[in-house]
PyMOL Python script that loads the backbone (N, CA, C, O; Angstrom):
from pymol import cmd

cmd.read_pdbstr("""\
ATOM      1  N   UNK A   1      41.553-119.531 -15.050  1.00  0.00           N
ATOM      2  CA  UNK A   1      42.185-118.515 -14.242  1.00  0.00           C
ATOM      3  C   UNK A   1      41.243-117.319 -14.097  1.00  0.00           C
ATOM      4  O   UNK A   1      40.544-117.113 -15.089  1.00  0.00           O
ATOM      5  N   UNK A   2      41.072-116.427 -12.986  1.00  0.00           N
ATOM      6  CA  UNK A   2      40.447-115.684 -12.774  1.00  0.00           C
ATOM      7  C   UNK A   2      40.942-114.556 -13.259  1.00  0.00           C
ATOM      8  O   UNK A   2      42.169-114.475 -13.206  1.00  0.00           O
ATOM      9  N   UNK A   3      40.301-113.553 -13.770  1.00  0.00           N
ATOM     10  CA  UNK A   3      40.545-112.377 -14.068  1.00  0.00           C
ATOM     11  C   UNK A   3      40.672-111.146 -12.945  1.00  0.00           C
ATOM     12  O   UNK A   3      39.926-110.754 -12.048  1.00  0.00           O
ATOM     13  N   UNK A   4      42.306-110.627 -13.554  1.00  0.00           N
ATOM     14  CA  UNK A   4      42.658-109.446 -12.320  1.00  0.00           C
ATOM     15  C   UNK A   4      42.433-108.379 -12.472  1.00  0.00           C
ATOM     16  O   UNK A   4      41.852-108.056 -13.508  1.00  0.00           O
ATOM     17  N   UNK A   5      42.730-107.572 -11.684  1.00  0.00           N
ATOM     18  CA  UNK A   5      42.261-105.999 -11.959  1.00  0.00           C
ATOM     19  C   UNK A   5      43.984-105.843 -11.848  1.00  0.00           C
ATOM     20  O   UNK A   5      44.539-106.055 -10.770  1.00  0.00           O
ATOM     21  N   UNK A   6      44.644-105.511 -12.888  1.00  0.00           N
ATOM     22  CA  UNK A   6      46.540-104.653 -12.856  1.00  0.00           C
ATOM     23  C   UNK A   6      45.820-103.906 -11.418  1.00  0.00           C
ATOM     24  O   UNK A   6      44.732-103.595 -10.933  1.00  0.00           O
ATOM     25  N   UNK A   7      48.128-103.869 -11.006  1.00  0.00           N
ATOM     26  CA  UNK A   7      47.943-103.117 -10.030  1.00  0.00           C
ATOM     27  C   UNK A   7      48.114-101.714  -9.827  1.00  0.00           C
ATOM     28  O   UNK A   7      48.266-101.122  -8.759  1.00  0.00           O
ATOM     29  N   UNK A   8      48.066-101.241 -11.031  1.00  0.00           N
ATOM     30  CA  UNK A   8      47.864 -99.629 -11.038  1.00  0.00           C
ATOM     31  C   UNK A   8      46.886 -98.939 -10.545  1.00  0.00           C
ATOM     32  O   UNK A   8      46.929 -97.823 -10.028  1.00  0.00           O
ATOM     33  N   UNK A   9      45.574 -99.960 -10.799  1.00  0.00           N
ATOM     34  CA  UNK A   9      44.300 -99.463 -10.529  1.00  0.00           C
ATOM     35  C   UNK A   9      44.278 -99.535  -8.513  1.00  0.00           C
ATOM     36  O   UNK A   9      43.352 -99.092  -7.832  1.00  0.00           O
ATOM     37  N   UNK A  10      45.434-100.142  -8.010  1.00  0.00           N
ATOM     38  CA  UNK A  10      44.421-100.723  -6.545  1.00  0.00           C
ATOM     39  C   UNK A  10      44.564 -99.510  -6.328  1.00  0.00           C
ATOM     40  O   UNK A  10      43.913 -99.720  -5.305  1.00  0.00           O
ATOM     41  N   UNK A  11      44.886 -97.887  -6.261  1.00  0.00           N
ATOM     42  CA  UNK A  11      44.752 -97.041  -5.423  1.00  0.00           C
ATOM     43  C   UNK A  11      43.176 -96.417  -5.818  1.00  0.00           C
ATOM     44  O   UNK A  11      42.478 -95.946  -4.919  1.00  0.00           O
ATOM     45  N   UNK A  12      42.731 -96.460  -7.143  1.00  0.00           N
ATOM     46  CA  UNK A  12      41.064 -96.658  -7.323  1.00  0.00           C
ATOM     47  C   UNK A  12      40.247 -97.418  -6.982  1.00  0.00           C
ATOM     48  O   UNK A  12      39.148 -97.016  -6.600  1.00  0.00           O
ATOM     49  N   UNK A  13      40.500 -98.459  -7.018  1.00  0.00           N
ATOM     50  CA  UNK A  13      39.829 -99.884  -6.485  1.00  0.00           C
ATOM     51  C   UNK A  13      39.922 -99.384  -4.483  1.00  0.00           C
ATOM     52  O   UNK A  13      38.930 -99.034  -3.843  1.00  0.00           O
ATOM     53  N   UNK A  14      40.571 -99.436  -4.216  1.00  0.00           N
ATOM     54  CA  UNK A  14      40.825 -99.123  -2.734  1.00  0.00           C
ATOM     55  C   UNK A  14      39.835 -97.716  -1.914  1.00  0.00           C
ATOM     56  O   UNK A  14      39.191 -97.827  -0.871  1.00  0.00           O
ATOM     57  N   UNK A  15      39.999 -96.314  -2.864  1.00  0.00           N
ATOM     58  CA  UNK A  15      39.040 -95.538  -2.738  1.00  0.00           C
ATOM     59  C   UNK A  15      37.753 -95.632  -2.953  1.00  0.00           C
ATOM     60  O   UNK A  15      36.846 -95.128  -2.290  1.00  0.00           O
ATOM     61  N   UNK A  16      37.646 -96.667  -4.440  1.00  0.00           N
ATOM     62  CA  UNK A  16      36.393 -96.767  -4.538  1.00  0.00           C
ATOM     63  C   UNK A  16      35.557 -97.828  -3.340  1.00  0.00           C
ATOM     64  O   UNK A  16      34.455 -97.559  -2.862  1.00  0.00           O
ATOM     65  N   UNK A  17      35.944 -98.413  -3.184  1.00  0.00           N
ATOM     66  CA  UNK A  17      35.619 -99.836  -2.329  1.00  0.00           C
ATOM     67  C   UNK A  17      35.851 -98.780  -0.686  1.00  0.00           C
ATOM     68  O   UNK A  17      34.929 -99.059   0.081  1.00  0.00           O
ATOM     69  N   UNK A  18      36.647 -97.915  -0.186  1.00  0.00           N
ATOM     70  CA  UNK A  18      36.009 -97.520   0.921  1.00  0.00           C
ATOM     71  C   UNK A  18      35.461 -96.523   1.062  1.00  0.00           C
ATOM     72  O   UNK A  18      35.426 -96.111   2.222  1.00  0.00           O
ATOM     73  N   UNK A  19      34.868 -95.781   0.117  1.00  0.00           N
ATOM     74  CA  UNK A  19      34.332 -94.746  -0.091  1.00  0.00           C
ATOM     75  C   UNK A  19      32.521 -95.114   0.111  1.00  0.00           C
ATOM     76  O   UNK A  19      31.676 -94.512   0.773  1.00  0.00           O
ATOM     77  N   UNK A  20      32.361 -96.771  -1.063  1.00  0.00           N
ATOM     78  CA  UNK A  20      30.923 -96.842  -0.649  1.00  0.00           C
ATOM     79  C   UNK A  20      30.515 -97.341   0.292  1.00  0.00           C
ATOM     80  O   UNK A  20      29.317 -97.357   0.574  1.00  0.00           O
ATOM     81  N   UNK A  21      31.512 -97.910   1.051  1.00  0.00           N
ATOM     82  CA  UNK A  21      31.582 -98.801   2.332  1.00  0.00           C
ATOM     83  C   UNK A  21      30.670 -97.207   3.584  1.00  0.00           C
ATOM     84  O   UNK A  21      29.587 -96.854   4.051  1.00  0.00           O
ATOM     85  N   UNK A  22      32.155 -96.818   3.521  1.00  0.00           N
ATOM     86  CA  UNK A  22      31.594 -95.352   4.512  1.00  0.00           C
ATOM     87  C   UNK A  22      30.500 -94.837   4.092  1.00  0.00           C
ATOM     88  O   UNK A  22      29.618 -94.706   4.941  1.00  0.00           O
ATOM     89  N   UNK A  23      30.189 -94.365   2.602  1.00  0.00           N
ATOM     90  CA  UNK A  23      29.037 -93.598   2.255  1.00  0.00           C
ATOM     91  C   UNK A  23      27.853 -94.656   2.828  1.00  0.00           C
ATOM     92  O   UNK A  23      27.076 -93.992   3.515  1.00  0.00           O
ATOM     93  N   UNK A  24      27.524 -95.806   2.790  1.00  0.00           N
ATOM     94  CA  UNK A  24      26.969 -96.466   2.674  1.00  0.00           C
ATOM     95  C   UNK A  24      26.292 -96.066   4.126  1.00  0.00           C
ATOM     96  O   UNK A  24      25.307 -95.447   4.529  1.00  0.00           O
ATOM     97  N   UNK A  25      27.287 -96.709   4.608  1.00  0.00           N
ATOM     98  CA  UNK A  25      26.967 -96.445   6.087  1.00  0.00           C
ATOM     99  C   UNK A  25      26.412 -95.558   6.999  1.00  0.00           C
ATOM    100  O   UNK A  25      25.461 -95.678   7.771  1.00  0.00           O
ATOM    101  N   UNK A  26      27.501 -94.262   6.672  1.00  0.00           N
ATOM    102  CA  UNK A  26      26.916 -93.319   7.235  1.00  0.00           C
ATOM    103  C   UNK A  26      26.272 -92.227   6.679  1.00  0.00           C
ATOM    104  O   UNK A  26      26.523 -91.076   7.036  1.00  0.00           O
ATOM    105  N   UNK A  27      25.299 -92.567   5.661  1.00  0.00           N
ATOM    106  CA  UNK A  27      23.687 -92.061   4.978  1.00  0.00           C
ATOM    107  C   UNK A  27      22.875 -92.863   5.693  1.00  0.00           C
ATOM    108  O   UNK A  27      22.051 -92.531   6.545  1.00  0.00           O
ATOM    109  N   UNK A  28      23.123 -93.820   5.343  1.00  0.00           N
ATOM    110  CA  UNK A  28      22.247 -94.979   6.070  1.00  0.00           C
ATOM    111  C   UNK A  28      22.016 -94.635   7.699  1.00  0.00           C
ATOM    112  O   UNK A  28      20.891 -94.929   8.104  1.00  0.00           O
ATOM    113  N   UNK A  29      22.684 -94.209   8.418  1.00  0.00           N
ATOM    114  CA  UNK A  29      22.791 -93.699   9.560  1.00  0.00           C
ATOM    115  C   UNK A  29      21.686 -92.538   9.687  1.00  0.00           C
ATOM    116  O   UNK A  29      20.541 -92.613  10.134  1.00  0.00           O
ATOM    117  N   UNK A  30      22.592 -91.116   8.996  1.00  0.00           N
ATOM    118  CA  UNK A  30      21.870 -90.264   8.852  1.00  0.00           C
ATOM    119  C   UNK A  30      20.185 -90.570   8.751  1.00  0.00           C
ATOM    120  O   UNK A  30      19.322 -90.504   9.626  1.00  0.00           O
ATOM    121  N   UNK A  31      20.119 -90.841   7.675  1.00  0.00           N
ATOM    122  CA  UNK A  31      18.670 -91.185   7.031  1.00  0.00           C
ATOM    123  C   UNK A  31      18.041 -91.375   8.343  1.00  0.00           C
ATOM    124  O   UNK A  31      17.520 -90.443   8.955  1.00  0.00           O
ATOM    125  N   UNK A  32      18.096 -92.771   8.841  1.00  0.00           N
ATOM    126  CA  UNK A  32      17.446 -93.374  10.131  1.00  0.00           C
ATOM    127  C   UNK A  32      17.514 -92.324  11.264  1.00  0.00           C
ATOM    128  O   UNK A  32      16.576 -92.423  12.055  1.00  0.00           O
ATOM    129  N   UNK A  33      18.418 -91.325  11.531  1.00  0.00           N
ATOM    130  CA  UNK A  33      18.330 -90.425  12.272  1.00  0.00           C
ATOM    131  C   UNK A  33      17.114 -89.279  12.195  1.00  0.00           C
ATOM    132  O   UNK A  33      16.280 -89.124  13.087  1.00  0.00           O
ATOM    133  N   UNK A  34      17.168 -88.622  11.141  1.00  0.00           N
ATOM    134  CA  UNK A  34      16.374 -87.718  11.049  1.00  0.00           C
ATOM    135  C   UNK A  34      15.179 -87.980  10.182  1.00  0.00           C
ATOM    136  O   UNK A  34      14.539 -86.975   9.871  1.00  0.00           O
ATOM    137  N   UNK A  35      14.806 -88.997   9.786  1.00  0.00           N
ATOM    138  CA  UNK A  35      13.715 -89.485   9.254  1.00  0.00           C
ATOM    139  C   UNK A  35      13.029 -90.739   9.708  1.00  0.00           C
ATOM    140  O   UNK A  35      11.862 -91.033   9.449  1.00  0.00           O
ATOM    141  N   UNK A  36      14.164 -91.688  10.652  1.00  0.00           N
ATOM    142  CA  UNK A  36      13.257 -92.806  11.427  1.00  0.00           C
ATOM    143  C   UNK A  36      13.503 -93.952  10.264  1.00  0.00           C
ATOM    144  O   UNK A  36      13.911 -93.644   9.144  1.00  0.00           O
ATOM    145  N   UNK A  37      13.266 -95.039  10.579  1.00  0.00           N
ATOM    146  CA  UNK A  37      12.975 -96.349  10.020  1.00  0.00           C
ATOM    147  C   UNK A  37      11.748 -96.474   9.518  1.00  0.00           C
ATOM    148  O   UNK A  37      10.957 -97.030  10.279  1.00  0.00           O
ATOM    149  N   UNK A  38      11.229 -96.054   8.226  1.00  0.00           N
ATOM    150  CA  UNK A  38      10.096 -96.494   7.680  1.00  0.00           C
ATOM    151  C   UNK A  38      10.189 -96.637   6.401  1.00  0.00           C
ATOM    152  O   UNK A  38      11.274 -96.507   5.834  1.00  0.00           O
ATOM    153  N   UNK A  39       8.828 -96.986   5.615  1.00  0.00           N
ATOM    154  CA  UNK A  39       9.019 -97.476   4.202  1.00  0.00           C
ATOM    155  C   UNK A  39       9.672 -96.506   3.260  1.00  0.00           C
ATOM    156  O   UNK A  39       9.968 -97.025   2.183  1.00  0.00           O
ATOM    157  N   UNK A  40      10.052 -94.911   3.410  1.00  0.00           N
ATOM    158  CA  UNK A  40      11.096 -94.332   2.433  1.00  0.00           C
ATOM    159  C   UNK A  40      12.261 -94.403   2.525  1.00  0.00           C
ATOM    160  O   UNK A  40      12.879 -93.854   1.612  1.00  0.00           O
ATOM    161  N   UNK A  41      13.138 -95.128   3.700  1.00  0.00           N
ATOM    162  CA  UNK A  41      14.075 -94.691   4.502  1.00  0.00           C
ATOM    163  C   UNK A  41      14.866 -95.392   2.727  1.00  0.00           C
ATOM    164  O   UNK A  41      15.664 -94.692   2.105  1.00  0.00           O
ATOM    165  N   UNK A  42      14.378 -96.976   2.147  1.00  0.00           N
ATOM    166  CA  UNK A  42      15.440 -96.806   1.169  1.00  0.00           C
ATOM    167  C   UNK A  42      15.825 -96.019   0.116  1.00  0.00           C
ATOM    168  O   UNK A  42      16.933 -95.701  -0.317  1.00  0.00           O
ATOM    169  N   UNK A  43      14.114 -95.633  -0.388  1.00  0.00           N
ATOM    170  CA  UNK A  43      14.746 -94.071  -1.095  1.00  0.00           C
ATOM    171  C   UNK A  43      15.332 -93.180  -0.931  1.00  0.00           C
ATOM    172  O   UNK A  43      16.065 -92.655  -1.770  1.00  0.00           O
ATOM    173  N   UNK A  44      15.106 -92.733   0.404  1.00  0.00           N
ATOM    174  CA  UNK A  44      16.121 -91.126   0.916  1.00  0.00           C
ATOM    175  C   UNK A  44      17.659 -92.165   0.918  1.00  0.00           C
ATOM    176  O   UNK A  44      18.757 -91.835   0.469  1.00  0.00           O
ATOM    177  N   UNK A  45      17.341 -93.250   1.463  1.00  0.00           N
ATOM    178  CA  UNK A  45      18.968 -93.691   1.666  1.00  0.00           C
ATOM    179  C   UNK A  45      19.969 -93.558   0.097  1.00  0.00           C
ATOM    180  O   UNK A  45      21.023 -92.996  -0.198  1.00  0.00           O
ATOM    181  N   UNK A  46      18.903 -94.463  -0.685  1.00  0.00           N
ATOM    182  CA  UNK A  46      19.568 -94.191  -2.331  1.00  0.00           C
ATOM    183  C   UNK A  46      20.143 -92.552  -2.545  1.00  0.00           C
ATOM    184  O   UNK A  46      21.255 -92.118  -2.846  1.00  0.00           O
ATOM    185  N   UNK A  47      19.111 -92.020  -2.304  1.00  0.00           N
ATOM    186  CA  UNK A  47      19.561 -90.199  -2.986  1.00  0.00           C
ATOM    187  C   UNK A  47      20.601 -89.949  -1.905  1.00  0.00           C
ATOM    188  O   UNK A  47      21.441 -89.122  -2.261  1.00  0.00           O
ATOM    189  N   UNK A  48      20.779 -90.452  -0.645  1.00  0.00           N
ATOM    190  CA  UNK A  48      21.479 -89.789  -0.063  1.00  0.00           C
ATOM    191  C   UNK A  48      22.902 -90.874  -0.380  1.00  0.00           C
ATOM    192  O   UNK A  48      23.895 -90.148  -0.434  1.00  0.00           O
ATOM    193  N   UNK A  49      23.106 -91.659  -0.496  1.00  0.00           N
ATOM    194  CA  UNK A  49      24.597 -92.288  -1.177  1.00  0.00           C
ATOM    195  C   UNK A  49      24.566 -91.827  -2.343  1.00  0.00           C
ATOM    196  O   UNK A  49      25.570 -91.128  -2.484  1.00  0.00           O
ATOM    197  N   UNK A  50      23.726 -91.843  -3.604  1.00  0.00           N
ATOM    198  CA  UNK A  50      24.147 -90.927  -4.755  1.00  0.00           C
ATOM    199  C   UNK A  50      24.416 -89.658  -4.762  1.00  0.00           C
ATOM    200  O   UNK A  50      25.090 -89.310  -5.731  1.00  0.00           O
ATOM    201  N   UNK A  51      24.040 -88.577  -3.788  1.00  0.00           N
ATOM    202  CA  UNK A  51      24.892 -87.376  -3.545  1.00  0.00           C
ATOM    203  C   UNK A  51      25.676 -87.201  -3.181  1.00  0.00           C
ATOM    204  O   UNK A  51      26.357 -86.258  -3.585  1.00  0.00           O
ATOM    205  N   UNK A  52      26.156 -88.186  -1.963  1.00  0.00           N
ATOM    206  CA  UNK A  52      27.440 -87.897  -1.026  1.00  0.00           C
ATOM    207  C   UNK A  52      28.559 -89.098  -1.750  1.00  0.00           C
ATOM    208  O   UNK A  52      29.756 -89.029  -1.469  1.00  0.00           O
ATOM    209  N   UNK A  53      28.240 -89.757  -2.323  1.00  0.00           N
ATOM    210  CA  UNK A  53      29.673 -90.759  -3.099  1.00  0.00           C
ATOM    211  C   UNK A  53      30.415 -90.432  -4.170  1.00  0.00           C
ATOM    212  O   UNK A  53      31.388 -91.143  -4.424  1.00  0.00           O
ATOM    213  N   UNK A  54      30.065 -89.139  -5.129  1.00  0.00           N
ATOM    214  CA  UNK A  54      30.543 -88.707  -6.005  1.00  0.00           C
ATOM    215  C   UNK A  54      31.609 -87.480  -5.227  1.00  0.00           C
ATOM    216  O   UNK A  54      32.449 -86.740  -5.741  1.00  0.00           O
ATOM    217  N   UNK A  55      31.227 -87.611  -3.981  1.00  0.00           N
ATOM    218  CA  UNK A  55      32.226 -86.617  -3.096  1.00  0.00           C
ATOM    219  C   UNK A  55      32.735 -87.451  -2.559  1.00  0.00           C
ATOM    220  O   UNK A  55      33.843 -87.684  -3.043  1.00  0.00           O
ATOM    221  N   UNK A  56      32.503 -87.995  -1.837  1.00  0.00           N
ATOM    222  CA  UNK A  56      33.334 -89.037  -1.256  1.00  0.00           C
ATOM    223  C   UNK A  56      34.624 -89.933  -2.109  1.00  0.00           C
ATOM    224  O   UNK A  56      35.672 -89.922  -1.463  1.00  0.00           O
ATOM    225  N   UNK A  57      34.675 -90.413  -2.948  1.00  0.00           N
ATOM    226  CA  UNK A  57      34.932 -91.169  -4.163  1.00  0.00           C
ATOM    227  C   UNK A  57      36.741 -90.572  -4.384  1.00  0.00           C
ATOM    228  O   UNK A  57      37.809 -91.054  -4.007  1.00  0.00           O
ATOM    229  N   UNK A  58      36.327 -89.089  -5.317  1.00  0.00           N
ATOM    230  CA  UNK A  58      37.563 -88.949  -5.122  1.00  0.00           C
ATOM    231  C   UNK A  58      38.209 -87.949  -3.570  1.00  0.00           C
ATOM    232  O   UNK A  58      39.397 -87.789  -3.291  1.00  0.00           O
ATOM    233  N   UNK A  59      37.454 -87.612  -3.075  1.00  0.00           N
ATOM    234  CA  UNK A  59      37.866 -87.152  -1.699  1.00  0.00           C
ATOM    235  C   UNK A  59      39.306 -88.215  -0.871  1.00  0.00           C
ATOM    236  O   UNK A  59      40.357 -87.949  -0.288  1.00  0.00           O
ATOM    237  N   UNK A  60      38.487 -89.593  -1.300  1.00  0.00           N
ATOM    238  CA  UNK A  60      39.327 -90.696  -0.171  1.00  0.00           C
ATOM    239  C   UNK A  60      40.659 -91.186  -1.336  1.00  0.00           C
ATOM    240  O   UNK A  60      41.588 -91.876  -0.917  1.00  0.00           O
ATOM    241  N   UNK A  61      40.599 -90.733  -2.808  1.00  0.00           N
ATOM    242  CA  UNK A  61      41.753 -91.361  -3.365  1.00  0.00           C
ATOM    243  C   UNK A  61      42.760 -90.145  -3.699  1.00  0.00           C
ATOM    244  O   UNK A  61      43.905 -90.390  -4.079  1.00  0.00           O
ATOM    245  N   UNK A  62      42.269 -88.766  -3.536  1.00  0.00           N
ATOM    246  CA  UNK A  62      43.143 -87.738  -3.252  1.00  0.00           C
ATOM    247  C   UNK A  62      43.431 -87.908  -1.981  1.00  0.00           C
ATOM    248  O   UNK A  62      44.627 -88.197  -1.963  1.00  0.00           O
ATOM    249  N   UNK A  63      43.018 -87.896  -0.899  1.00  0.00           N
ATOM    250  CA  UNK A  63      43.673 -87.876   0.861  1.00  0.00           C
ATOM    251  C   UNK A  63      43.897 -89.252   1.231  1.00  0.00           C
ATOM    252  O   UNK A  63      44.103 -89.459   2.427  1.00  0.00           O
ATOM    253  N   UNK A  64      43.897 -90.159   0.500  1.00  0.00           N
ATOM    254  CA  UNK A  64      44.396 -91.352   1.128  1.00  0.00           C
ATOM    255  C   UNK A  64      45.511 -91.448   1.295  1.00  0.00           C
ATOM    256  O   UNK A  64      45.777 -91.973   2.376  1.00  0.00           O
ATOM    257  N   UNK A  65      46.741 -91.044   0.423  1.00  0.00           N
ATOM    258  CA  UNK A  65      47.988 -90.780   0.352  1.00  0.00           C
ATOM    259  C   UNK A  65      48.641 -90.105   1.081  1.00  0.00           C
ATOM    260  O   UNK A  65      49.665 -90.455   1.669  1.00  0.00           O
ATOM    261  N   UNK A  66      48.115 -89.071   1.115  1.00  0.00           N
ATOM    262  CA  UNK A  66      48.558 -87.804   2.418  1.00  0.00           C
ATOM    263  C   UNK A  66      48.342 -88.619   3.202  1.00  0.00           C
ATOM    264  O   UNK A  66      49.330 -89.172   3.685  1.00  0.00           O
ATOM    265  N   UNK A  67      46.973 -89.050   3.669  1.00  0.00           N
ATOM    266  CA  UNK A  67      47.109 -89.515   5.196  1.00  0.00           C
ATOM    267  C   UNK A  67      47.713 -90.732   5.822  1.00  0.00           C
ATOM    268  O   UNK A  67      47.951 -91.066   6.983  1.00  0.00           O
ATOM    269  N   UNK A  68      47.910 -91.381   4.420  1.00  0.00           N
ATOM    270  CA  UNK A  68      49.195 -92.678   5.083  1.00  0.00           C
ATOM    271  C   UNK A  68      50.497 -91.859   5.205  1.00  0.00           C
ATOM    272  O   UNK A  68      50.935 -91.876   6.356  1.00  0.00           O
ATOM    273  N   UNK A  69      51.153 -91.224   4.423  1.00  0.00           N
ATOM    274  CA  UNK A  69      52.467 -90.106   4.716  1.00  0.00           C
ATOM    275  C   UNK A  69      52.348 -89.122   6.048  1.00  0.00           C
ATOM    276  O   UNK A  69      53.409 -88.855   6.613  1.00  0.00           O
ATOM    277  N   UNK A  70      51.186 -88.597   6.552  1.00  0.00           N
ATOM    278  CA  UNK A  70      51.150 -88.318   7.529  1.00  0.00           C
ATOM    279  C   UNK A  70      51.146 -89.236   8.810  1.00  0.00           C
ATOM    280  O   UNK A  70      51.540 -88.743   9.867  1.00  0.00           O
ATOM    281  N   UNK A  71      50.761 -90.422   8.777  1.00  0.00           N
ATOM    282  CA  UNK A  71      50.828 -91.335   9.541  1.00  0.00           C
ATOM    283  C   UNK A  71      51.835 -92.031   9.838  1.00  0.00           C
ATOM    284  O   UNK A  71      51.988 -92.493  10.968  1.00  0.00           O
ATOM    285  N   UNK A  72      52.881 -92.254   8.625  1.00  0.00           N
ATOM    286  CA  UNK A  72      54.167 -92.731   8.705  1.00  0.00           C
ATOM    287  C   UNK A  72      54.772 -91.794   9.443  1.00  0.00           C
ATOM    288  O   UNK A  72      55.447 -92.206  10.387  1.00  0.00           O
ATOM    289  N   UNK A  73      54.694 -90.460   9.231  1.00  0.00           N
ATOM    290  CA  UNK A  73      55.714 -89.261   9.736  1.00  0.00           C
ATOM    291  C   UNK A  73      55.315 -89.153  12.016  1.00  0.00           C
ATOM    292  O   UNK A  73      55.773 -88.496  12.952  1.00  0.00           O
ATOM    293  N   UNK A  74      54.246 -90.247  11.835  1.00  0.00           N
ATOM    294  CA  UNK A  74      53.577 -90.046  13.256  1.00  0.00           C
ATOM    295  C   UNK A  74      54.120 -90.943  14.181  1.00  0.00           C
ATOM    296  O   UNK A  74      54.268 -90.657  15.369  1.00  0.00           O
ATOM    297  N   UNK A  75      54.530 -92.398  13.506  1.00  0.00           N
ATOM    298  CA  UNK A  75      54.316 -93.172  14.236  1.00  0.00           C
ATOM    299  C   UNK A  75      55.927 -93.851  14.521  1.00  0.00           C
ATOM    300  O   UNK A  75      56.652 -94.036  13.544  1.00  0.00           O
ATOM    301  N   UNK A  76      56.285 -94.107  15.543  1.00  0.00           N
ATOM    302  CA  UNK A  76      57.759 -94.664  15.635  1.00  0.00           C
ATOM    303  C   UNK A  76      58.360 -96.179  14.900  1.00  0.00           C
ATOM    304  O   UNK A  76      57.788 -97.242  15.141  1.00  0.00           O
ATOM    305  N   UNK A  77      59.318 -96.119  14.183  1.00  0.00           N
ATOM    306  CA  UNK A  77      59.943 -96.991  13.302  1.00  0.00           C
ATOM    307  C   UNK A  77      59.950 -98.307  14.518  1.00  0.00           C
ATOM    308  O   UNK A  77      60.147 -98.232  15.730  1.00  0.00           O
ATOM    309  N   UNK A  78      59.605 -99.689  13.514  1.00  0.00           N
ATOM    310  CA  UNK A  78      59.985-101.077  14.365  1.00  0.00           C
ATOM    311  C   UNK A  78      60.997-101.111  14.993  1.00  0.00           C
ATOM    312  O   UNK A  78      61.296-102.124  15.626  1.00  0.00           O
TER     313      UNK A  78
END
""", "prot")
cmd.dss("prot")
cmd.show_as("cartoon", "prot")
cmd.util.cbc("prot")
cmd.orient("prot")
């Protein structure tokens, strides 16, 4: 049998998992923007997800909540 993660954790598991998704991405973006595609782009990319994911991280598991409750309060019942 595979080993689970309890489900207390999915609202961490959930922030964490789209937090590096986005960070990921859009450093990776950045980077290539203002520095171009060349042989540092993975270093600046590293420093730039290790600065911005420790913000990101809990940013998305404090406002994730709000913003599904705000979204419910938005959208019309089935």
């Amino acid at each position: 049998m595979k080993a689970r993660i309890p489900a207390r954790y999915a609202n961490l598991l959930f922030g964490g998992m789209l937090s590096m998704l986005m960070v990921t991405i859009i450093s990776g973006t950045v980077v290539a923007i203002t520095n171009g595609v060349n042989e540092r782009m993975p270093e600046l990319w590293l420093r730039g997800f290790l600065t911005a994911w420790p913000i990101a991280f809990p940013s998305v598991v404090i406002l994730a909540p709000r913003v599904r409750r705000l979204v419910n309060a938005l959208i019309a019942p089935n």
